[in-house]
DSSP file (Angstrom, degrees, kcal/mol; ACC not computed):
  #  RESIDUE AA STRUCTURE BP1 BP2  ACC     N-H-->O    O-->H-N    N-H-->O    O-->H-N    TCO  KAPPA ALPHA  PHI   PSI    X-CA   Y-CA   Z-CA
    1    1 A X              0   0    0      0, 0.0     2,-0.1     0, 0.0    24,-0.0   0.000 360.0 360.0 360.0 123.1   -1.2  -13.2  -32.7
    2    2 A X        -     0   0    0      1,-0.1     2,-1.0    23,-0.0     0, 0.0  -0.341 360.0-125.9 -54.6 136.1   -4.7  -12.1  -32.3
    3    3 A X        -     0   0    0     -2,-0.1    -1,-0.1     2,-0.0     0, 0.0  -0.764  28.3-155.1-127.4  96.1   -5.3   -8.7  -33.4
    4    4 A X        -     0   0    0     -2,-1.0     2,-0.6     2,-0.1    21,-0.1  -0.194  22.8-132.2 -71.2 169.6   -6.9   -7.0  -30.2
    5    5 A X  S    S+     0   0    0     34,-0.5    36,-0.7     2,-0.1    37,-0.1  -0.990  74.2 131.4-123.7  97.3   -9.5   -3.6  -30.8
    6    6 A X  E     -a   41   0A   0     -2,-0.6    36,-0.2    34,-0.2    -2,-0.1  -0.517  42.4-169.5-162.0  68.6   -6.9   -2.4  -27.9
    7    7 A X  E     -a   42   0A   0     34,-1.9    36,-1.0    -2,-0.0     2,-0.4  -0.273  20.8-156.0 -57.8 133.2   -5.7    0.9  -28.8
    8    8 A X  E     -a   43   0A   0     34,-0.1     2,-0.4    -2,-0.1    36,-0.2  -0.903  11.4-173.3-141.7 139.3   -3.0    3.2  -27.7
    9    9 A X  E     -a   44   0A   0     34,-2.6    36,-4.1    -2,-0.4     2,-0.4  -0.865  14.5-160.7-116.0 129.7   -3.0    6.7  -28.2
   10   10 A X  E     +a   45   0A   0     -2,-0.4    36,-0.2    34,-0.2     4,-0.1  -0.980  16.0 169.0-111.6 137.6   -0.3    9.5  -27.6
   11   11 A X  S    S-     0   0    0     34,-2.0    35,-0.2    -2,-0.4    -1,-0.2   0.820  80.7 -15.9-132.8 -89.1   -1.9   13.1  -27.4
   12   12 A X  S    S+     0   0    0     33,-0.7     2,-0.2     2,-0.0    34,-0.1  -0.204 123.7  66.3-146.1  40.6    1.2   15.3  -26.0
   13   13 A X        -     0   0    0     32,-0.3     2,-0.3    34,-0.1    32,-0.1  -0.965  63.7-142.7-149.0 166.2    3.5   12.8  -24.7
   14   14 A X        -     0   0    0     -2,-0.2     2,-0.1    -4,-0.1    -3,-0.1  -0.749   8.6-140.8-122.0 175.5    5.7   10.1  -26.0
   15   15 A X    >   -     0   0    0     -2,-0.3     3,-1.7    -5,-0.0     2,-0.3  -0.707  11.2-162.9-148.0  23.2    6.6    6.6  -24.7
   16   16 A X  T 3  S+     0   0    0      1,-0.3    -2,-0.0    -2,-0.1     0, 0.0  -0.177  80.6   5.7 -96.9 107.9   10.2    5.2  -25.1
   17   17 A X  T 3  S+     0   0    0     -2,-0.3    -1,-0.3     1,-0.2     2,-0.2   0.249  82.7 156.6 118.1 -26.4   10.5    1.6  -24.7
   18   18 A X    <   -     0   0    0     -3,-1.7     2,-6.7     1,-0.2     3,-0.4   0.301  40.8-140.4 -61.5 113.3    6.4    0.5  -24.3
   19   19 A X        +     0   0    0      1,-0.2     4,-0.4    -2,-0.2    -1,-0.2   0.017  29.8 174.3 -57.2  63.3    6.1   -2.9  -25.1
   20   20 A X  S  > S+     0   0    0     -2,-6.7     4,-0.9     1,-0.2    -1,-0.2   0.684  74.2  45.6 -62.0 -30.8    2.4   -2.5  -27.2
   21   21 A X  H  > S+     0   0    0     -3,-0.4     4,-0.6     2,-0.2    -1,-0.2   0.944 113.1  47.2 -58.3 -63.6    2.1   -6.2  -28.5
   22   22 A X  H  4 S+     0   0    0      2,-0.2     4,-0.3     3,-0.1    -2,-0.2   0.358 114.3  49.2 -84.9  20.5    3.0   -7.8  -25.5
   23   23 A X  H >> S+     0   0    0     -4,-0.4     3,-1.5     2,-0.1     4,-1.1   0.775 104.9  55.6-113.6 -77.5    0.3   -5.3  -23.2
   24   24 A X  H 3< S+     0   0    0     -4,-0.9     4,-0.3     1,-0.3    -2,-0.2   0.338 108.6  44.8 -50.7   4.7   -2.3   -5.6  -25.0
   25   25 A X  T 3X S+     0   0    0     -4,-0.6     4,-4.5     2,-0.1    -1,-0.3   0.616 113.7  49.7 -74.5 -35.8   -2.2   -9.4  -24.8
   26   26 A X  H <> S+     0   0    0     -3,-1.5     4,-2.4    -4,-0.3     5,-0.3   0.990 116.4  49.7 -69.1 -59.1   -1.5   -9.2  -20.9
   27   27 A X  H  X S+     0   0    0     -4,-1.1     4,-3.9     1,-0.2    -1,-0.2   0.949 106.8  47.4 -11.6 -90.4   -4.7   -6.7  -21.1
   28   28 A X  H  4>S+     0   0    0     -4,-0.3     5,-0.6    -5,-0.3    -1,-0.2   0.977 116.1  52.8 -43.6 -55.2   -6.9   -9.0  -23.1
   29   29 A X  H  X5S+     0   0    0     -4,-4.5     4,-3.9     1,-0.2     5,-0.2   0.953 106.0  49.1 -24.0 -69.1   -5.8  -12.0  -20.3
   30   30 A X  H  X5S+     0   0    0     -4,-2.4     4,-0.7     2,-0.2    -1,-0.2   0.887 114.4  46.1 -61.4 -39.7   -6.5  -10.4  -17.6
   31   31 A X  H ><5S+     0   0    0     -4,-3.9     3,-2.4    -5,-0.3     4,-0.4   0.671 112.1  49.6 -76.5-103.2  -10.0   -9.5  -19.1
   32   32 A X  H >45S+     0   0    0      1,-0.3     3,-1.3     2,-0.2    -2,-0.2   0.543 103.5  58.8  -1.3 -48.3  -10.8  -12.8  -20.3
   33   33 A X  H 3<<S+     0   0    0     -4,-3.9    -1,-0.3    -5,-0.6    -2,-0.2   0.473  99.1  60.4 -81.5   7.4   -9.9  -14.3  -16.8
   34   34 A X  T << S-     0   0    0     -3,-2.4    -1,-0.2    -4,-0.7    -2,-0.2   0.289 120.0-113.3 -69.4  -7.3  -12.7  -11.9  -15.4
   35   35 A X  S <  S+     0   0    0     -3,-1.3    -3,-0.1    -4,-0.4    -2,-0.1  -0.077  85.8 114.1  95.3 -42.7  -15.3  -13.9  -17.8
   36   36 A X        -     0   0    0     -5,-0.2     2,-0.3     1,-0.1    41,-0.2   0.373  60.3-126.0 -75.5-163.7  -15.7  -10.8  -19.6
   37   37 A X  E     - b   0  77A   0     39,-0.6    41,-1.8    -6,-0.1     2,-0.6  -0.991  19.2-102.0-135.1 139.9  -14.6   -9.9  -23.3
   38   38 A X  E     + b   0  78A   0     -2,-0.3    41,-0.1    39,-0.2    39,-0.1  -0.607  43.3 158.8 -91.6 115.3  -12.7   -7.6  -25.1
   39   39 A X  E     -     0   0A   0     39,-1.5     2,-0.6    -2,-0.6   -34,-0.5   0.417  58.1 -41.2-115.8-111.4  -14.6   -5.2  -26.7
   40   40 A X  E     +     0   0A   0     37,-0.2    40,-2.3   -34,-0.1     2,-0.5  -0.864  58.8 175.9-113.5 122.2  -12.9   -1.4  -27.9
   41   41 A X  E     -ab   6  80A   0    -36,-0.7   -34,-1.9    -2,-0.6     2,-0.5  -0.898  12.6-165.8-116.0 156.2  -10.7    0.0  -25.6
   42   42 A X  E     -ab   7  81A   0     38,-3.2    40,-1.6    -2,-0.5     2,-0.5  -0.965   3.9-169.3-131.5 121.3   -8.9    3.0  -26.2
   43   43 A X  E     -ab   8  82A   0    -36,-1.0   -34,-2.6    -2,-0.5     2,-0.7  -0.981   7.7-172.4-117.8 114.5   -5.9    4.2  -23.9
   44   44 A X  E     -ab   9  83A   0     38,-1.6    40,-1.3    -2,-0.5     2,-0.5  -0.954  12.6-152.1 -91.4 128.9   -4.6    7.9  -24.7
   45   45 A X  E     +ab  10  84A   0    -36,-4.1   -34,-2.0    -2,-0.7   -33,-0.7  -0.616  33.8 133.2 -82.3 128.4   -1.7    8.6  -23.0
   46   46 A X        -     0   0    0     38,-3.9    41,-0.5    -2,-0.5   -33,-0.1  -0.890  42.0 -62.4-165.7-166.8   -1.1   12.3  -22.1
   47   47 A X     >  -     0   0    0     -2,-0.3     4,-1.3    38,-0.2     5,-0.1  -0.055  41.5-103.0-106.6-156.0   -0.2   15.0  -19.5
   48   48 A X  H  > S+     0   0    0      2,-0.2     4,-0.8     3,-0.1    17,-0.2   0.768 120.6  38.9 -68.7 -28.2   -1.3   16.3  -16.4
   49   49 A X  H >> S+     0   0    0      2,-0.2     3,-1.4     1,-0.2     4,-1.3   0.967 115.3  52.8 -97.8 -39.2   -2.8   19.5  -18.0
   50   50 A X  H >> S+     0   0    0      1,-0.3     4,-2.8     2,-0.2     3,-1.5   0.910 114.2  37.4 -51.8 -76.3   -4.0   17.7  -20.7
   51   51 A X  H 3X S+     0   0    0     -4,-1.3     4,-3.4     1,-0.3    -1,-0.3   0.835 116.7  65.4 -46.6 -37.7   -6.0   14.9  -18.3
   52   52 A X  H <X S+     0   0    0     -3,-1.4     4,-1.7    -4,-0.8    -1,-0.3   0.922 104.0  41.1 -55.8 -40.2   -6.8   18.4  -15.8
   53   53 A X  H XX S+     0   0    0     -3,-1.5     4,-3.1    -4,-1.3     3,-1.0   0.990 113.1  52.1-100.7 -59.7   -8.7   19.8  -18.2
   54   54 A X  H 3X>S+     0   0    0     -4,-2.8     4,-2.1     1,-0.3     5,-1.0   0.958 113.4  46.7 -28.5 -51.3  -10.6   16.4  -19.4
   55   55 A X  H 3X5S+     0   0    0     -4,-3.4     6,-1.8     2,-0.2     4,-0.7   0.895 113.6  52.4 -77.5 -21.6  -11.6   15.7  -15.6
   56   56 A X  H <X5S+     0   0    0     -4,-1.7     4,-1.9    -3,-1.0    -2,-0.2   0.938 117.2  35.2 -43.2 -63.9  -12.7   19.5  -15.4
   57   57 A X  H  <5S+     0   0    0     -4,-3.1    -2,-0.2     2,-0.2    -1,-0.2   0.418 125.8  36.9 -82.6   1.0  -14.8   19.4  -18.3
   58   58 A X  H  <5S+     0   0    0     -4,-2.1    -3,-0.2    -5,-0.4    -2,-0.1   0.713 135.1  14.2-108.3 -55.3  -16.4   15.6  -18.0
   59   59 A X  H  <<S-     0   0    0     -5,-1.0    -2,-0.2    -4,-0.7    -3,-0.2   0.093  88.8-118.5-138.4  32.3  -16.6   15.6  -14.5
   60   60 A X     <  +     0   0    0     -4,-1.9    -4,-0.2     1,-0.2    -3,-0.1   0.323  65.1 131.8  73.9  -7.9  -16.3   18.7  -12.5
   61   61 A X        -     0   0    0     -6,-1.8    -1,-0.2     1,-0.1    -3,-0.1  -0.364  47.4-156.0 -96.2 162.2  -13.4   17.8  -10.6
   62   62 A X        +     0   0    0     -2,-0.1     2,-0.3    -3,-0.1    -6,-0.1   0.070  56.6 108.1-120.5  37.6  -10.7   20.3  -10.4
   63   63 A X        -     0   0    0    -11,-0.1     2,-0.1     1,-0.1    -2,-0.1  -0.762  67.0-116.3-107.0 151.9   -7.7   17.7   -9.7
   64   64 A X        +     0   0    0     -2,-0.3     2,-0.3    -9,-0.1    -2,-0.1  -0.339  47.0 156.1 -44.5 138.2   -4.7   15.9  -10.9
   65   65 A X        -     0   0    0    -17,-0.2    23,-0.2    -2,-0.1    20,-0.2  -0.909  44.2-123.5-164.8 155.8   -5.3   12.5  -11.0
   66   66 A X  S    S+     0   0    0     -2,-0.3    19,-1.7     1,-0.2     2,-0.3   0.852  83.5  27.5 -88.1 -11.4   -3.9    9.6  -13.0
   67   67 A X        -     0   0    0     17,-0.2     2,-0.2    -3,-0.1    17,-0.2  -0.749  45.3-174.8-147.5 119.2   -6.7    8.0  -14.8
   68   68 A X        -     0   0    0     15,-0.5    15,-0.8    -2,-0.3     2,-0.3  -0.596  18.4-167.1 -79.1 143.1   -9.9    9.0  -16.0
   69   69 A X  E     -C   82   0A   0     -2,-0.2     2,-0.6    13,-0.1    13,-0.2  -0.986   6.3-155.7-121.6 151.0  -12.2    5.8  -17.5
   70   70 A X  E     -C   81   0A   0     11,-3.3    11,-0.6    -2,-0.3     2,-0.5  -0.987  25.1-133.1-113.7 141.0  -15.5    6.2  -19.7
   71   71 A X  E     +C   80   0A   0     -2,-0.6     9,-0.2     9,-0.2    44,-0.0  -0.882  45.7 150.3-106.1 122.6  -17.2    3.6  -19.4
   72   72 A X        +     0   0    0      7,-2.0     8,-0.2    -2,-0.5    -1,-0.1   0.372  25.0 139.0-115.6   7.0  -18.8    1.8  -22.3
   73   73 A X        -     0   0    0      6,-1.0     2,-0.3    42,-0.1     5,-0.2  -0.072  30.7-165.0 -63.2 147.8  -19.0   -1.6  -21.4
   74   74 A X        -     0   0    0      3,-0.9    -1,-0.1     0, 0.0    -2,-0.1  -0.955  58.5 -43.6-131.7 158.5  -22.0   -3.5  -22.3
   75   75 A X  S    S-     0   0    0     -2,-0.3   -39,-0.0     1,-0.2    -2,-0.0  -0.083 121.4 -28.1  28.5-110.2  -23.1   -6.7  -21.0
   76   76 A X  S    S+     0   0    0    -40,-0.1   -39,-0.6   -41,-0.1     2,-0.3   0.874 113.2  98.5 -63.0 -48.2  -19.4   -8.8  -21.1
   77   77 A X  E    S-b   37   0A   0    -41,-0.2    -3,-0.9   -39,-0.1     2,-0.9   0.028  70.3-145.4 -92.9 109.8  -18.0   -7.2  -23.5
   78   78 A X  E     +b   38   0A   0    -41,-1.8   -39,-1.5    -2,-0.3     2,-0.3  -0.630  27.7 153.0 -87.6 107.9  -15.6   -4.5  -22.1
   79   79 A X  E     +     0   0A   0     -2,-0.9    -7,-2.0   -41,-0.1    -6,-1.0  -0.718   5.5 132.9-153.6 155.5  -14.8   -0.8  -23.8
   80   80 A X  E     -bC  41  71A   0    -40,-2.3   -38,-3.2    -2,-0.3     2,-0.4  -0.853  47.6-116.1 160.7 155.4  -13.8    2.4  -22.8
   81   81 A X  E     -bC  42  70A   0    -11,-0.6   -11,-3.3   -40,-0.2     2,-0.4  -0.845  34.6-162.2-108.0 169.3  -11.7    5.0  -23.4
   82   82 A X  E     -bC  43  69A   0    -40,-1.6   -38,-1.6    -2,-0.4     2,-0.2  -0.927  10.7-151.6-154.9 138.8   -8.9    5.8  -20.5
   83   83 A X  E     -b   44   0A   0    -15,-0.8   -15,-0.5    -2,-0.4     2,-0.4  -0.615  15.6-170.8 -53.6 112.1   -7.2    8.7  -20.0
   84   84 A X  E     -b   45   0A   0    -40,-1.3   -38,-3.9    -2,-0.2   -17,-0.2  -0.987  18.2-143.7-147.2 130.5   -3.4    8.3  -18.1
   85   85 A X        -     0   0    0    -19,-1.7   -39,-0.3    -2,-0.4   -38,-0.2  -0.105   6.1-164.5 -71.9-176.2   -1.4   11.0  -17.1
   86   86 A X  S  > S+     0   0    0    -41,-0.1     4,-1.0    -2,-0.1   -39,-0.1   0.279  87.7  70.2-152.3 -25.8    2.0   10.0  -17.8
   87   87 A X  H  > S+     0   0    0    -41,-0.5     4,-1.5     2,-0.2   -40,-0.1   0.826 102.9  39.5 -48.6 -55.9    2.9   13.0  -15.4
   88   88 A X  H  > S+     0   0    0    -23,-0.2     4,-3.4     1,-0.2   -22,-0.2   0.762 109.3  62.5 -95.5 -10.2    1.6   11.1  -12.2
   89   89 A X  H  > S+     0   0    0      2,-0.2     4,-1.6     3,-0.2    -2,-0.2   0.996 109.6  38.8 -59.9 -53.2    3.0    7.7  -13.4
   90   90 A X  H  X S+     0   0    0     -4,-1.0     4,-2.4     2,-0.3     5,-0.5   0.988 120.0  47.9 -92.8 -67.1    6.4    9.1  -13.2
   91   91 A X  H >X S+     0   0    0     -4,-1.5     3,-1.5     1,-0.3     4,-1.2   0.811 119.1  44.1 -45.1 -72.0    5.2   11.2   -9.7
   92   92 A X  H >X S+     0   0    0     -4,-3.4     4,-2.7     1,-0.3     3,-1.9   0.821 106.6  57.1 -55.2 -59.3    3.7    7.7   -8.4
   93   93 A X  H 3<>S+     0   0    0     -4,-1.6     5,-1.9     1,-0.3    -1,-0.3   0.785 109.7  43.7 -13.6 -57.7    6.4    5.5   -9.3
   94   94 A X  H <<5S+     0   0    0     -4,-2.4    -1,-0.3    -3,-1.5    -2,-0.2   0.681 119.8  40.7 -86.0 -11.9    8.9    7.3   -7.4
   95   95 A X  H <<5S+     0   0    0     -3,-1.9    -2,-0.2    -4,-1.2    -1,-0.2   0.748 116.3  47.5 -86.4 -22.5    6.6    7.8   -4.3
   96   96 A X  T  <5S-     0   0    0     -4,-2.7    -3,-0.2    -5,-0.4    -2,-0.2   0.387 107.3-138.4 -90.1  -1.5    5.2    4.0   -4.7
   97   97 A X  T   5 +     0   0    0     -5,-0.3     2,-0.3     1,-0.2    -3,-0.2   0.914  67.1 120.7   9.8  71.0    9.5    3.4   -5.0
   98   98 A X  S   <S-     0   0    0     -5,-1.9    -1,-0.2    -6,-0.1    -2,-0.2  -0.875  75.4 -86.4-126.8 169.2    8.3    0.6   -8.3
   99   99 A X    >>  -     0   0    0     -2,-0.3     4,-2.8    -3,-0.1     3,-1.1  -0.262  31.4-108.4 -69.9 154.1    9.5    1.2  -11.5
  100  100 A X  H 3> S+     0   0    0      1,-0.2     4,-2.0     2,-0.1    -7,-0.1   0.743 120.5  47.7 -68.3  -5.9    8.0    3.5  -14.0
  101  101 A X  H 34 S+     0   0    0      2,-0.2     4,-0.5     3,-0.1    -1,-0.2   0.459 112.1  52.0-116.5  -0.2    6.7    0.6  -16.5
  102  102 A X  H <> S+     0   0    0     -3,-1.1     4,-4.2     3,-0.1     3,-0.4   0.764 111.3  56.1 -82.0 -67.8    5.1   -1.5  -13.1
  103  103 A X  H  < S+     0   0    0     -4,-2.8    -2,-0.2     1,-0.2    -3,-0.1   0.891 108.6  42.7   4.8 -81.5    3.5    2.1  -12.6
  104  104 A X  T >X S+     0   0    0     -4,-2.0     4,-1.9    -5,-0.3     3,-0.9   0.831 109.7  56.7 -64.8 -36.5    2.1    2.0  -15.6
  105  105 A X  H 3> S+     0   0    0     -4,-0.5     4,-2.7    -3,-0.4     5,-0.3   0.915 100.8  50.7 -39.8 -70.5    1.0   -1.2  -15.6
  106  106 A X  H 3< S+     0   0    0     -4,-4.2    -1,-0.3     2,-0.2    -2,-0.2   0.118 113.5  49.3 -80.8  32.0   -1.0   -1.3  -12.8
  107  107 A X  H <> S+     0   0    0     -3,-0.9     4,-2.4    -5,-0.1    -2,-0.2   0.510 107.0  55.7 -74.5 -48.9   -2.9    2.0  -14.2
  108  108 A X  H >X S+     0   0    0     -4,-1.9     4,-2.3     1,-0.2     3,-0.9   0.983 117.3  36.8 -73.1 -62.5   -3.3    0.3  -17.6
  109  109 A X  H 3X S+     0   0    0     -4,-2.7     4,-1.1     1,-0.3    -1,-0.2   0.657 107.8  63.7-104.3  -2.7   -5.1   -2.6  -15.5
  110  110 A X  H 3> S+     0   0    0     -5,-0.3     4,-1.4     2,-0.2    -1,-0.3   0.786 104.9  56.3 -56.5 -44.3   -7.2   -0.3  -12.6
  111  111 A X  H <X S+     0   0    0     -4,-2.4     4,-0.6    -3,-0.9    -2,-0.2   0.980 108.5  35.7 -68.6 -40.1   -8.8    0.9  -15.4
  112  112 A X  H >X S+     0   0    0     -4,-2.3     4,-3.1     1,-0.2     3,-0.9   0.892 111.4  64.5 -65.5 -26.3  -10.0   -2.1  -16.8
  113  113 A X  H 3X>S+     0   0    0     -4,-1.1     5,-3.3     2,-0.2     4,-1.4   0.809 102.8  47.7 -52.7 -41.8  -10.5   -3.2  -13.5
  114  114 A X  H 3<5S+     0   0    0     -4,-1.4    -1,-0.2     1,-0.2    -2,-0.2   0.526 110.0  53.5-101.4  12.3  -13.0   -0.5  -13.1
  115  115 A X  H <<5S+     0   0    0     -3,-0.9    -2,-0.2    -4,-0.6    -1,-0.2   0.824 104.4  52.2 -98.1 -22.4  -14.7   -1.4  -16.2
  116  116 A X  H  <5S-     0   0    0     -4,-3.1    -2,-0.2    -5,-0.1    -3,-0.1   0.886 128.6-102.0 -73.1 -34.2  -15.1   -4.9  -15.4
  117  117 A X  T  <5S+     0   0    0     -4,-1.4     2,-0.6     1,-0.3    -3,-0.2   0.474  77.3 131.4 141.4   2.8  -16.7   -3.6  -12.4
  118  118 A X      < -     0   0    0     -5,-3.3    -1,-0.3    -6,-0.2     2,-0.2  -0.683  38.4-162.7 -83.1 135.2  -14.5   -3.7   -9.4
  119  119 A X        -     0   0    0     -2,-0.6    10,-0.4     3,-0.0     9,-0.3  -0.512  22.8-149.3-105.2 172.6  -14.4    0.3   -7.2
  120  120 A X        +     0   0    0     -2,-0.2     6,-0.1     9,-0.1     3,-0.1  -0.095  58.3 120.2-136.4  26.4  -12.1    1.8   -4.6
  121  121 A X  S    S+     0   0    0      1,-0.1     2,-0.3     5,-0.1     0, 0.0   0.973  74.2  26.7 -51.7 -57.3  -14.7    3.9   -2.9
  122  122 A X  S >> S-     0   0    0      1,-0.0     4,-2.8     4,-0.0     3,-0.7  -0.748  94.1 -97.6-119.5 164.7  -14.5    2.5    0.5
  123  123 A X  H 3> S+     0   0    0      1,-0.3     4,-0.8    -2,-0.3    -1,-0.0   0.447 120.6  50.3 -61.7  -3.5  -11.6    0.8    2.3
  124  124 A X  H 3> S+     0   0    0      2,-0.1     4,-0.7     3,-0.1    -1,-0.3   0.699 118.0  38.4-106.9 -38.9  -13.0   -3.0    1.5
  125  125 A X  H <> S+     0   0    0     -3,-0.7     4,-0.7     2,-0.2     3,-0.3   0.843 108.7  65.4 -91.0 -24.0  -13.4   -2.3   -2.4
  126  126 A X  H  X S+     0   0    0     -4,-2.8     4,-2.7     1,-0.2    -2,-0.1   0.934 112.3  37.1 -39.8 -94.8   -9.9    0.0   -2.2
  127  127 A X  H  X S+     0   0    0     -4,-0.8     4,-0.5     2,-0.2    -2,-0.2   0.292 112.4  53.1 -73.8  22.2   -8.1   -3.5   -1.4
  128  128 A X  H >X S+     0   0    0     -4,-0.7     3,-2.2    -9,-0.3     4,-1.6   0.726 107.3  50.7 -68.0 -98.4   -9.8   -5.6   -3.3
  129  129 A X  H 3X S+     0   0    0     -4,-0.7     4,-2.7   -10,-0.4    -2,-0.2   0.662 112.0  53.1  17.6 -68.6   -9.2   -3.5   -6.3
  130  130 A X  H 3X S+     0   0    0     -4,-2.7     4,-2.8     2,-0.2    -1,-0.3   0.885 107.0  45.7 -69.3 -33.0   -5.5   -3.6   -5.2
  131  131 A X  H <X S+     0   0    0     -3,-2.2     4,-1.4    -4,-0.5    -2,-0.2   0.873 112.6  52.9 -78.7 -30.2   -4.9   -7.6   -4.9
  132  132 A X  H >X S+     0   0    0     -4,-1.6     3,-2.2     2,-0.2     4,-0.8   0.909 110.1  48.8 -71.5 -73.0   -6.7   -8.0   -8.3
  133  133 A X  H >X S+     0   0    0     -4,-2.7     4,-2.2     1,-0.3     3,-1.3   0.726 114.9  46.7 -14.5 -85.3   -4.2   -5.4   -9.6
  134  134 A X  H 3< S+     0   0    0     -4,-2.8     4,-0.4     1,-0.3    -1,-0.3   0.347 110.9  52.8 -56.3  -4.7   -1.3   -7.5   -7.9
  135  135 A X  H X< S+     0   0    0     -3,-2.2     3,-0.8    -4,-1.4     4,-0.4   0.943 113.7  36.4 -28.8 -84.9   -2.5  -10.2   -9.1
  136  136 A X  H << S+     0   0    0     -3,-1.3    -2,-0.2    -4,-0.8    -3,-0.2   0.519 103.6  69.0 -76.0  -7.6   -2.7   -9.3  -12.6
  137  137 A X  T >< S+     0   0    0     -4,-2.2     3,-2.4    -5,-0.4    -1,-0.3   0.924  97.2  60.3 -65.4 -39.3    0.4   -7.4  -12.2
  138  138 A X  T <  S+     0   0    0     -3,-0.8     2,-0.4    -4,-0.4    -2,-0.2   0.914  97.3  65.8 -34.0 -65.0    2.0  -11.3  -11.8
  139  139 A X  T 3  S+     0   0    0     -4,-0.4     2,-0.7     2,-0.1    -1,-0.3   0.025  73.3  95.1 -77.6  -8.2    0.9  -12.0  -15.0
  140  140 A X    X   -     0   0    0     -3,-2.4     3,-0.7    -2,-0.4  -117,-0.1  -0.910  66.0-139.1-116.0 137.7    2.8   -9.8  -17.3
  141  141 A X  T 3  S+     0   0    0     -2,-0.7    -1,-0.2     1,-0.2    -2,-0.1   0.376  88.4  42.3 -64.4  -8.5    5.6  -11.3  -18.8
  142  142 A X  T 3         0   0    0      1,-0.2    -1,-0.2  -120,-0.1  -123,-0.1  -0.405 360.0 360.0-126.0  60.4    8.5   -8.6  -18.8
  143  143 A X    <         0   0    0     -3,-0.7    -1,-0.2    -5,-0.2    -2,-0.1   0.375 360.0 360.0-101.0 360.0    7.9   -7.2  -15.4
């Protein structure tokens, strides 16, 4: 097993059950079937006030949200850190009615999604965005 620079970080929440081997392969796939490459990405997992305060102080916004990305990517090679509330998975999961670990999933791969380059400003790059999610959402083995 290839030993991805695919990180995961918990700051003031825990986890029970994440399957961390087999995500950061599905990860690295899904990037690799973009073209691109896997360069260091960094996931911290954390809470709502936690993430508030990040998207206050990086980027002015005064909102909840579930994922922040920095973007580091150069040329192919794709890095970043992201930021996931673990607070608005749970909230979205039950509003989206999927399970929390599909939830999470398709955050884990919206971010990479918006490092490779794909947006959700407007209503044509929104559902794009979302069928490459559902896409890649196919693609992980214990869903």
């Amino acid at each position: 097993m290839p030993d991805y620079t695919i990180h995961f970080h918990f700051e003031d929440v825990q986890l029970n059950s994440f399957k961390e081997t087999s995500t950061k392969a599905w990860i690295a796939r899904s990037i690799e079937a973009e073209k691109k490459k896997v360069g260091e990405l960094n996931y911290i997992f954390c809470s709502d006030q936690y993430l508030l305060e990040i998207n206050q102080e990086y980027l002015n916004h005064d909102t909840f949200t579930d994922i922040v990305t920095f973007n580091y990517v150069e040329n192919k090679i794709i890095s970043g850190d992201l930021f996931i509330s673990i607070d608005r998975v749970k909230e979205n999961s039950i509003e989206f009615k999927s399970s929390f670990a599909q939830e999470l999933n398709r955050v884990l791969i919206h971010g990479v999604l918006h490092l490779i380059g794909y947006n959700d400003k407007s209503t044509k790059e929104a559902q794009e965005i979302r069928a490459k999610e559902d896409f890649y959402l196919t693609l992980f083995p214990d869903l």
